[in-house]
C-alpha positions, 0 to 999 in steps of 0.5 A: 425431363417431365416428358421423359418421366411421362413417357416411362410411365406410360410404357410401364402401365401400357407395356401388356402385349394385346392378347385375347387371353392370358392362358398359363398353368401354375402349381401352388404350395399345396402342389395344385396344378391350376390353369388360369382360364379355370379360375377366370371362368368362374369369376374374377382373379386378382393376380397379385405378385408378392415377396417376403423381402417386400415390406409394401407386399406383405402390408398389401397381402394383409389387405387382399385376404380381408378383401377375399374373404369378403368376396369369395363366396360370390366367385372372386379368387385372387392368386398371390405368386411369391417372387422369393428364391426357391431357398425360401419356399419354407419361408413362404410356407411359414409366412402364409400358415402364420398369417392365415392367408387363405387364398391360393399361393404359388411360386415364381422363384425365376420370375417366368409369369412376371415377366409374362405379364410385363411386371417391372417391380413388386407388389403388381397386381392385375385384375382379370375379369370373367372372360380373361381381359385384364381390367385393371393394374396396380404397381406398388402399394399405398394405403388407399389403395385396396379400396380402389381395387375393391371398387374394380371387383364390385363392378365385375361381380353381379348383385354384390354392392 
């Protein structure tokens, strides 16, 4: 029975197809047309899948606009994909202008990039480095856990302690 849940695991934090890069576009609330490999060029990206209905999402969402407001003028971007039906985007809106989170948004109401990028469950987040690899994974939410992913994007951005 252990073996089993191990092997699951395993397929779940294994389960990215090898690519050279991951090259996708995607429109955000504010109609921005924006293509991932822009954004990875210029630092790293924090792809974080989110939804209203998810309470470990919005408690993480608190977290990563303290983490990008502290390091995006050193290059860092994080790109929030809300998972929400398209009955919602006003919703979603609301929540992001109430809660002042500064950071890009876009929607993904069919769930295409979470299945692109081999999401099971929400919140889910990658963080990509300068040249398109994925350098790190979380699934879920606990807190504790923006500061693990505040080490991973001090290692990726040069001179920043």
């Amino acid at each position: 029975m252990k073996l089993s849940y191990l092997i699951i695991t395993l397929f779940l934090f294994v389960n990215i197809p090898a690519q050279t890069k991951i090259n996708f576009s995607i429109t955000t609330l504010n109609n921005k047309k924006i293509e991932l490999p822009n954004l990875y060029s210029k630092g790293p990206v924090l792809i974080n899948f989110w939804a209203l209905w998810c309470e470990p999402c919005k408690e993480e969402m608190r977290q990563l606009n303290q983490i990008y407001k502290k390091y995006k003028d050193s290059g860092f971007t994080i790109l929030g994909i809300n998972q929400d039906s398209p009955k919602s985007v006003s919703k979603v809106r609301a929540y992001v202008a109430s809660h002042k989170i500064d950071f890009l948004i876009a929607l993904d109401p069919d769930f295409q990039y979470l299945q692109k990028m081999n999401g099971q469950s929400i919140p889910y987040s990658l963080l990509f480095d300068t040249d398109g690899n994925i350098v790190y994974k979380n699934v879920g939410y606990l807190p504790g856990d923006e500061t693990k992913l505040e080490n991973e994007i001090r290692k990726l951005l040069p001179g920043v302690k």
